[in-house]
LUMLUMDREN-2810 file (N, C-alpha, C; in Angstrom, 1 decimal):
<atoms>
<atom><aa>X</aa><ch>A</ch><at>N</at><xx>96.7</xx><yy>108.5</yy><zz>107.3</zz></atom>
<atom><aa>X</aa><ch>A</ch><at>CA</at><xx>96.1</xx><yy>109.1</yy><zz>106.1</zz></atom>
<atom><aa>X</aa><ch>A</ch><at>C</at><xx>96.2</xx><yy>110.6</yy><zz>106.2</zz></atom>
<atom><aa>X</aa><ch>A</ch><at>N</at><xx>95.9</xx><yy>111.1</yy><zz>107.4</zz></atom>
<atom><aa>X</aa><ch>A</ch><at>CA</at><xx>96.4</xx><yy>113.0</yy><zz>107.5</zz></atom>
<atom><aa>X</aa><ch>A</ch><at>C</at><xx>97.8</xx><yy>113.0</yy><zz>107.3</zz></atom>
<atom><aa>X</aa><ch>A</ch><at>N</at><xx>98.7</xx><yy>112.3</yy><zz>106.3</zz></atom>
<atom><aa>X</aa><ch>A</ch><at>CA</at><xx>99.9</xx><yy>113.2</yy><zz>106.8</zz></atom>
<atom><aa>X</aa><ch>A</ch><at>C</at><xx>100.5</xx><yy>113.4</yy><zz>105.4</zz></atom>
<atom><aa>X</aa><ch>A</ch><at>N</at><xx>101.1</xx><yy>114.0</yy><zz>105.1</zz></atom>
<atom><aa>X</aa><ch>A</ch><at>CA</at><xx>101.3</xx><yy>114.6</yy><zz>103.4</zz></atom>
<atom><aa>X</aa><ch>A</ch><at>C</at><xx>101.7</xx><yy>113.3</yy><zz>102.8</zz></atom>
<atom><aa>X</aa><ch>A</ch><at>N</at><xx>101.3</xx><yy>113.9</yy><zz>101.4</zz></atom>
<atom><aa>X</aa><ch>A</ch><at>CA</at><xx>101.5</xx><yy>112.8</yy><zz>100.0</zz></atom>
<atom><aa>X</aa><ch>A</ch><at>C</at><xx>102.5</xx><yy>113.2</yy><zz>99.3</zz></atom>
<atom><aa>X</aa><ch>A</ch><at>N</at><xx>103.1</xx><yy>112.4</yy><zz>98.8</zz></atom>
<atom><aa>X</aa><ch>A</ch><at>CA</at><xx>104.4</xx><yy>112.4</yy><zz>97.8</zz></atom>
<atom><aa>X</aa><ch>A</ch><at>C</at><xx>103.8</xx><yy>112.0</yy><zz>96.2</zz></atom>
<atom><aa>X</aa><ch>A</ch><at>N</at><xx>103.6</xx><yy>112.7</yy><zz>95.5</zz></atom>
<atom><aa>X</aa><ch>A</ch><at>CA</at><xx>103.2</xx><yy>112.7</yy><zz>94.2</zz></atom>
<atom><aa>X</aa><ch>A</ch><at>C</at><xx>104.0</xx><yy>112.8</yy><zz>93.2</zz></atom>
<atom><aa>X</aa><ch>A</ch><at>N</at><xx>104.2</xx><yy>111.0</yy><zz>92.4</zz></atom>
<atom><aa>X</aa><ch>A</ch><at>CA</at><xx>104.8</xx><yy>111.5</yy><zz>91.5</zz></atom>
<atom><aa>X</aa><ch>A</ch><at>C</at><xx>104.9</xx><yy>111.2</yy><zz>90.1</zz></atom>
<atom><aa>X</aa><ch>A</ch><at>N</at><xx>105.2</xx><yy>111.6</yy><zz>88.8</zz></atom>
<atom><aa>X</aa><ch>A</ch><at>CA</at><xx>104.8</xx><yy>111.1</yy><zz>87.3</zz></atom>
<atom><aa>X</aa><ch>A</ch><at>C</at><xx>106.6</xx><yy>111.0</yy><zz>87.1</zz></atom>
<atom><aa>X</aa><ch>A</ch><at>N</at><xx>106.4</xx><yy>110.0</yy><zz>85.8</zz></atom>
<atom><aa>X</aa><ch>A</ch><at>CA</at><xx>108.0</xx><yy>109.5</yy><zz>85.2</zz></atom>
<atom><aa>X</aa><ch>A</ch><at>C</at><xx>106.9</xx><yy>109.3</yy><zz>83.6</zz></atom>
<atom><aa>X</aa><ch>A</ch><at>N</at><xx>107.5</xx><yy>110.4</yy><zz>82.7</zz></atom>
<atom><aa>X</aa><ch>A</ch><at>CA</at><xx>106.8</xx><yy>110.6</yy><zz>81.4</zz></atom>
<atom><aa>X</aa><ch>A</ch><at>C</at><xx>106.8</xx><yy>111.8</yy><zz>80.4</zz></atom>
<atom><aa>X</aa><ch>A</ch><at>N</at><xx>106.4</xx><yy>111.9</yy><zz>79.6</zz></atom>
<atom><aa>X</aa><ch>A</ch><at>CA</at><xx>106.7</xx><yy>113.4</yy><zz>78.7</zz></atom>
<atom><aa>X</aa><ch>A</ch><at>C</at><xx>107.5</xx><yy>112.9</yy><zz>77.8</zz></atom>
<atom><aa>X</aa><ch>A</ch><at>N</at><xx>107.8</xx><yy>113.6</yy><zz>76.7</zz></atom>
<atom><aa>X</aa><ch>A</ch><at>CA</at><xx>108.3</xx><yy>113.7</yy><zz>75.6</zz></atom>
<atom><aa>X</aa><ch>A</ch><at>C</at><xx>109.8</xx><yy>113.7</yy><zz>76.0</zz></atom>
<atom><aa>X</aa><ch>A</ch><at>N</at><xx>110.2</xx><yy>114.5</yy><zz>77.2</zz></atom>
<atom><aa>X</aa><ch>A</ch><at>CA</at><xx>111.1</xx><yy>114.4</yy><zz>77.8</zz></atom>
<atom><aa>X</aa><ch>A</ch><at>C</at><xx>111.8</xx><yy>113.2</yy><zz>78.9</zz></atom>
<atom><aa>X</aa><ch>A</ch><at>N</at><xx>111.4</xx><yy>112.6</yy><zz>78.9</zz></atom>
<atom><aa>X</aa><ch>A</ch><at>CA</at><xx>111.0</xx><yy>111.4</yy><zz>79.9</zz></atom>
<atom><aa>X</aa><ch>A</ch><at>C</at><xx>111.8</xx><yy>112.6</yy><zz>81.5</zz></atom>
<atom><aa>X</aa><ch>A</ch><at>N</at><xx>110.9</xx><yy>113.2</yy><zz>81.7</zz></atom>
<atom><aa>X</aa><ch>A</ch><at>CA</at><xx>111.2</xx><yy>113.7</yy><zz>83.1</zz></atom>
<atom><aa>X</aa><ch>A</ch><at>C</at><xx>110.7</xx><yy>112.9</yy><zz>84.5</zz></atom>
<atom><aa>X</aa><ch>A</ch><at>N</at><xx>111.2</xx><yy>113.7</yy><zz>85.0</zz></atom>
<atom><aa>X</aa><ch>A</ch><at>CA</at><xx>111.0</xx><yy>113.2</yy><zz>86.7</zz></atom>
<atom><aa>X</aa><ch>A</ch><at>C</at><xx>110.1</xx><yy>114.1</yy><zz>87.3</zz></atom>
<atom><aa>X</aa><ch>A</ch><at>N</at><xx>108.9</xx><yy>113.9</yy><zz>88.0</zz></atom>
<atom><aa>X</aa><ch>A</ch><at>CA</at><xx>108.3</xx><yy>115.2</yy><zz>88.5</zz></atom>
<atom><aa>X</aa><ch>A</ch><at>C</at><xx>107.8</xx><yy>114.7</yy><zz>89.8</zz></atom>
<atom><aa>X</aa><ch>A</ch><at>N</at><xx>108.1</xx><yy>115.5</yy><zz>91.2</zz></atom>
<atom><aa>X</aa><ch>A</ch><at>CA</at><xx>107.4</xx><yy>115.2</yy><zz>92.3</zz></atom>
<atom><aa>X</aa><ch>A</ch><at>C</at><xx>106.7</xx><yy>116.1</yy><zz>92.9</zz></atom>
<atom><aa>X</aa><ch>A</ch><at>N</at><xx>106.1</xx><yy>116.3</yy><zz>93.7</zz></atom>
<atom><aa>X</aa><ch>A</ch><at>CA</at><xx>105.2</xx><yy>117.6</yy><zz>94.8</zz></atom>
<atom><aa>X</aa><ch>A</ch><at>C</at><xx>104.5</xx><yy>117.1</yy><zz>95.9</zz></atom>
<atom><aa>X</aa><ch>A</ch><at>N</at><xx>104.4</xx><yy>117.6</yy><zz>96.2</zz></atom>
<atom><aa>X</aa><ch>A</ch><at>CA</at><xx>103.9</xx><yy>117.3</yy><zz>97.9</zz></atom>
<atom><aa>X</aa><ch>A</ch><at>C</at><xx>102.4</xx><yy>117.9</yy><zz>98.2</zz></atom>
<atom><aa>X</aa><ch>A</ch><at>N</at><xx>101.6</xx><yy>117.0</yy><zz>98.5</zz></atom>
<atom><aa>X</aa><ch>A</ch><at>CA</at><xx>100.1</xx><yy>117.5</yy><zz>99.1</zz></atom>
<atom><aa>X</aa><ch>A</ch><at>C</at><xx>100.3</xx><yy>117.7</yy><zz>100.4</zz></atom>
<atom><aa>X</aa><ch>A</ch><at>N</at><xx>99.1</xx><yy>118.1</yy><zz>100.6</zz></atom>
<atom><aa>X</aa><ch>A</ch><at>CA</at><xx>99.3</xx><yy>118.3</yy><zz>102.0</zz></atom>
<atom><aa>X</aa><ch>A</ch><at>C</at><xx>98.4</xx><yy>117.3</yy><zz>103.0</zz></atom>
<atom><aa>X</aa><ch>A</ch><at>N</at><xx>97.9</xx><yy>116.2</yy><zz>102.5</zz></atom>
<atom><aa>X</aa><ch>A</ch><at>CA</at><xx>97.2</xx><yy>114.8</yy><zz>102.7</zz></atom>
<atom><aa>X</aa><ch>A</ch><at>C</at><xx>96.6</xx><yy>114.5</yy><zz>101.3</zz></atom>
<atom><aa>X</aa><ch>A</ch><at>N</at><xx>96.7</xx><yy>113.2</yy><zz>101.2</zz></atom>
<atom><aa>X</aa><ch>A</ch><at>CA</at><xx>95.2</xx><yy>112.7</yy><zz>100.2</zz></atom>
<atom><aa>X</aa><ch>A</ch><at>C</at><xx>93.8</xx><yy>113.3</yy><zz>99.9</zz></atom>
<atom><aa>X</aa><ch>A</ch><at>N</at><xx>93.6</xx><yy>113.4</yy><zz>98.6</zz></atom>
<atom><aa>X</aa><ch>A</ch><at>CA</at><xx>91.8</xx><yy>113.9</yy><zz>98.4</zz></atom>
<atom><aa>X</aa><ch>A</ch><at>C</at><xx>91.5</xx><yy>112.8</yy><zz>98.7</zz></atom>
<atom><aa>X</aa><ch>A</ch><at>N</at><xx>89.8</xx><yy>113.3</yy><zz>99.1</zz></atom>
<atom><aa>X</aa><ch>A</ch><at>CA</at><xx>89.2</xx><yy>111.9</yy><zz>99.5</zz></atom>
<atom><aa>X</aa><ch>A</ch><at>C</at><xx>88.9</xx><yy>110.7</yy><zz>98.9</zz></atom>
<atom><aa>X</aa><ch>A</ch><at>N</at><xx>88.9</xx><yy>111.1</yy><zz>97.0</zz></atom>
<atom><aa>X</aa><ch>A</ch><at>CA</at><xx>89.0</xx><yy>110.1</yy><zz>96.4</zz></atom>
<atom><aa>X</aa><ch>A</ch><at>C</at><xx>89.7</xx><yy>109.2</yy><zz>96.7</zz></atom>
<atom><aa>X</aa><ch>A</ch><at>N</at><xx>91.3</xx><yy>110.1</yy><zz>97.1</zz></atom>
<atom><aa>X</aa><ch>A</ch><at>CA</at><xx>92.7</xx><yy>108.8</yy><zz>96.8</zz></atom>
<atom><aa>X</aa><ch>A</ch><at>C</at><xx>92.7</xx><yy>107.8</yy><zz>97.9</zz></atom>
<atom><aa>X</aa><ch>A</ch><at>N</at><xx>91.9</xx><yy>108.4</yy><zz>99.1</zz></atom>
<atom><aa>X</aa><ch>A</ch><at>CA</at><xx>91.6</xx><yy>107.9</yy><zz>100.6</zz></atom>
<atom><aa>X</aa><ch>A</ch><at>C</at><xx>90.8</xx><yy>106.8</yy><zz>100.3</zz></atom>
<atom><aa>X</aa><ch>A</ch><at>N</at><xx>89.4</xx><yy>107.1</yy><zz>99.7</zz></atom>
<atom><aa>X</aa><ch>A</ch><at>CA</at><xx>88.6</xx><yy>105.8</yy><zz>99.0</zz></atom>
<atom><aa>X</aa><ch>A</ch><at>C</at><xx>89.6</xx><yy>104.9</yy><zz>98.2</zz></atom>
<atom><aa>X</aa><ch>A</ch><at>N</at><xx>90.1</xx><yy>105.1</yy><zz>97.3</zz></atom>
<atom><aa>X</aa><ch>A</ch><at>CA</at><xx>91.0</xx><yy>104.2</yy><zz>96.7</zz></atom>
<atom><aa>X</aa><ch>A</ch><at>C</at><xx>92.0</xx><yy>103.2</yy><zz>97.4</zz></atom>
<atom><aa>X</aa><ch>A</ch><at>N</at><xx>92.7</xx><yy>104.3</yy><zz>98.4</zz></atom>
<atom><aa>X</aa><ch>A</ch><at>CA</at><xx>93.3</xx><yy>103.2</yy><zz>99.4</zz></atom>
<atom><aa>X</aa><ch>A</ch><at>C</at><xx>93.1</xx><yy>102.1</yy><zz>100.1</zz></atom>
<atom><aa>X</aa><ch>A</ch><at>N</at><xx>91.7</xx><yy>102.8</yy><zz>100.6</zz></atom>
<atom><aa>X</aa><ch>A</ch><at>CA</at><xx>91.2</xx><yy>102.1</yy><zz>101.7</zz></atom>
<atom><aa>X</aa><ch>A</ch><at>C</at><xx>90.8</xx><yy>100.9</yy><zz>100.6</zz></atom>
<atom><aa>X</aa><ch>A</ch><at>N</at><xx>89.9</xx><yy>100.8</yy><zz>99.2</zz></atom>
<atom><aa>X</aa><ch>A</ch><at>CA</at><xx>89.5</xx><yy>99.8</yy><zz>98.7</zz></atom>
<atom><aa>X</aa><ch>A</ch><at>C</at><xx>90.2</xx><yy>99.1</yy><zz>98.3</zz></atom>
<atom><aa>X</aa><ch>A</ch><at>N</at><xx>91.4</xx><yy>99.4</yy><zz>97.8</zz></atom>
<atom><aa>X</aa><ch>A</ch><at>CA</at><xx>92.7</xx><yy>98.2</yy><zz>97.7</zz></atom>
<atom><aa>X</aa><ch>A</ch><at>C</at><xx>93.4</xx><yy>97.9</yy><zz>98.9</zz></atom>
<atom><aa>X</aa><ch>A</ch><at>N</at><xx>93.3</xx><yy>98.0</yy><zz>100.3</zz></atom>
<atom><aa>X</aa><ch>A</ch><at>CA</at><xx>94.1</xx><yy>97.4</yy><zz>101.2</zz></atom>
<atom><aa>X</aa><ch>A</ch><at>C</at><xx>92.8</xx><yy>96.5</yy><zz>102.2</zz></atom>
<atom><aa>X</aa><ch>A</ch><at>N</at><xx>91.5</xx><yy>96.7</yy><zz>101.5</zz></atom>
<atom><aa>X</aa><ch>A</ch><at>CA</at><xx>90.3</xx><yy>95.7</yy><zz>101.5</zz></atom>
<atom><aa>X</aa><ch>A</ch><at>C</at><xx>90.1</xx><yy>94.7</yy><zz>101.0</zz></atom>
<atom><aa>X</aa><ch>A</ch><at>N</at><xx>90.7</xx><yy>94.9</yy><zz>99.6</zz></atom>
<atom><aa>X</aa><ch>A</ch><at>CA</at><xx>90.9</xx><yy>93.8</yy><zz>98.5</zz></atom>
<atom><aa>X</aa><ch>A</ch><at>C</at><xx>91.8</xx><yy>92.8</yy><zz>99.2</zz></atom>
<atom><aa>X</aa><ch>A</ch><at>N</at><xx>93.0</xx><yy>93.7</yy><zz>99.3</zz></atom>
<atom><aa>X</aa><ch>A</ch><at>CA</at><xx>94.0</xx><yy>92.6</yy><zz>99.3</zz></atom>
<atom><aa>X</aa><ch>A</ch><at>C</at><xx>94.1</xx><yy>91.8</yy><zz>101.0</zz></atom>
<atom><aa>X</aa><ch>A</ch><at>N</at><xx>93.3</xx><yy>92.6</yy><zz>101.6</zz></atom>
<atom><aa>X</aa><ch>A</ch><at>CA</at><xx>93.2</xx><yy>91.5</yy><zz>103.2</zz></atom>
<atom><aa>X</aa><ch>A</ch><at>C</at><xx>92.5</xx><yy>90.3</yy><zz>103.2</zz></atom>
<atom><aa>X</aa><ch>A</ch><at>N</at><xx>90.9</xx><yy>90.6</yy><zz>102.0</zz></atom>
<atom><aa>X</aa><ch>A</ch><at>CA</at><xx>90.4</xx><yy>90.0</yy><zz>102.3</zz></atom>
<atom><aa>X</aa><ch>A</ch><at>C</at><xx>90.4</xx><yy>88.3</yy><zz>101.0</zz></atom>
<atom><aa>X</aa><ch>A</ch><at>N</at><xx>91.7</xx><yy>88.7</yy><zz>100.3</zz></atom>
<atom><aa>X</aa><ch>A</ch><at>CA</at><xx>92.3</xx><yy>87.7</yy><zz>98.9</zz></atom>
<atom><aa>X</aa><ch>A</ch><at>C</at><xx>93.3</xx><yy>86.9</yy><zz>100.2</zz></atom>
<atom><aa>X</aa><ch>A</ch><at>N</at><xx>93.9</xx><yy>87.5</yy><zz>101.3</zz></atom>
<atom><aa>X</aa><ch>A</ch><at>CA</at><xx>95.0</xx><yy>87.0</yy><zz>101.9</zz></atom>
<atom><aa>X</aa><ch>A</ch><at>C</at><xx>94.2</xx><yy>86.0</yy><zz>102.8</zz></atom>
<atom><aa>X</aa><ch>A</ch><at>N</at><xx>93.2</xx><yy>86.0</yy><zz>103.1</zz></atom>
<atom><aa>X</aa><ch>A</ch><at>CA</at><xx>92.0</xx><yy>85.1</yy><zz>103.9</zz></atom>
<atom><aa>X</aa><ch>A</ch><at>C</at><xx>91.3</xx><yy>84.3</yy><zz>103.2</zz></atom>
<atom><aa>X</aa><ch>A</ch><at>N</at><xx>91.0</xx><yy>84.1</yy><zz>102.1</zz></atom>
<atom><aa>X</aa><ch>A</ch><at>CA</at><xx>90.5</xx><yy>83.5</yy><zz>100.9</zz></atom>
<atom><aa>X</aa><ch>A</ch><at>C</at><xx>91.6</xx><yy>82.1</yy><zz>100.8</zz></atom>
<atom><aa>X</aa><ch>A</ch><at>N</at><xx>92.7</xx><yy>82.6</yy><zz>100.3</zz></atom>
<atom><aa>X</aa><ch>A</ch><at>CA</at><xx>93.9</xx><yy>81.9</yy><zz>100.1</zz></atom>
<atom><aa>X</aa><ch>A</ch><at>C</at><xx>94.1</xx><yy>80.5</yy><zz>101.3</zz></atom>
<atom><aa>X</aa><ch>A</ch><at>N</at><xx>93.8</xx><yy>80.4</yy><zz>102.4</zz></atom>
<atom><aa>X</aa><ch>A</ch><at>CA</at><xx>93.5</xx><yy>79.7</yy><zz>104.0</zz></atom>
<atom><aa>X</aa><ch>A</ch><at>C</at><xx>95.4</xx><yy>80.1</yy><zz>103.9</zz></atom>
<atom><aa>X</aa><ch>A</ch><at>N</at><xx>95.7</xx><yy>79.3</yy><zz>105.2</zz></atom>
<atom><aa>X</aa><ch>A</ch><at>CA</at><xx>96.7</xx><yy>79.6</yy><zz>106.2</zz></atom>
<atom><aa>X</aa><ch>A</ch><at>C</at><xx>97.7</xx><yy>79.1</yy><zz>105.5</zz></atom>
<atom><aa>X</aa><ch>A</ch><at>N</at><xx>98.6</xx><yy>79.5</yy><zz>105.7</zz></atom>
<atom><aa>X</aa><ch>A</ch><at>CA</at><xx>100.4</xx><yy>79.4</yy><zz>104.6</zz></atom>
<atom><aa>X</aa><ch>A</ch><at>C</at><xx>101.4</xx><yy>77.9</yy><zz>105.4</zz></atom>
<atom><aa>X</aa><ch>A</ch><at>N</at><xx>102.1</xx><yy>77.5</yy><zz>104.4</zz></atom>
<atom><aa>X</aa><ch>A</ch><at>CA</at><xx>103.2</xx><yy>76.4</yy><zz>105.4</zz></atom>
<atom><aa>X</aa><ch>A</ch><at>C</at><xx>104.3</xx><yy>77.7</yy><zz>106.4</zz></atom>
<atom><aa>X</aa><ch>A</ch><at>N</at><xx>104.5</xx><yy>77.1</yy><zz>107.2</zz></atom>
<atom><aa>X</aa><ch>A</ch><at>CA</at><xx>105.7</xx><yy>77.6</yy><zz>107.6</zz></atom>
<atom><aa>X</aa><ch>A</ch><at>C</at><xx>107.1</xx><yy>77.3</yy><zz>106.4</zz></atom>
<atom><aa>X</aa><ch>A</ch><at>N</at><xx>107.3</xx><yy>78.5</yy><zz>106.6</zz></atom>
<atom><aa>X</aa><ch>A</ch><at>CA</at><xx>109.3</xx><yy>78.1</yy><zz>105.9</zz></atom>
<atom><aa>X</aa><ch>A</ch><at>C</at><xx>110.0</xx><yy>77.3</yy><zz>106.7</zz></atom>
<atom><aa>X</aa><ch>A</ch><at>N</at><xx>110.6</xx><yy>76.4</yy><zz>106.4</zz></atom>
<atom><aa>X</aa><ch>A</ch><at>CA</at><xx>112.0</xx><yy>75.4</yy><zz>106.8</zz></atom>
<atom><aa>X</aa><ch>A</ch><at>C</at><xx>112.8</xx><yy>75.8</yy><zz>105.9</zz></atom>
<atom><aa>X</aa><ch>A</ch><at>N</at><xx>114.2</xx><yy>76.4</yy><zz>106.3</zz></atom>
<atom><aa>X</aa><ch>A</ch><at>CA</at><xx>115.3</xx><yy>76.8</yy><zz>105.6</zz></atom>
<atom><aa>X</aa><ch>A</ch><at>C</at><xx>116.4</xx><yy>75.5</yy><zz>105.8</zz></atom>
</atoms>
């Protein structure tokens, strides 16, 4: 999570491209992360244990 962010919008009247670089996440975006890769560990445990693939 300390290591820089890639920021970016696709939008405008122009439909532009825009990117910039932080220099890590605010700590909101840090909260937000952390709460959706909470979500989704604990939906992946919910779900119980997967078949194996046979190809």
């Amino acid at each position: 999570m300390p290591q820089p962010q890639l920021c970016f919008e696709w939008g405008g009247p122009m439909h532009t491209w825009a990117e910039r670089e932080r220099p890590e996440p605010t700590p909101a975006d840090r909260r937000t992360l952390m709460a959706t890769a909470a979500t989704a560990h604990s939906s992946s445990y919910r779900r119980g244990p997967t078949r194996a693939y046979v190809g």
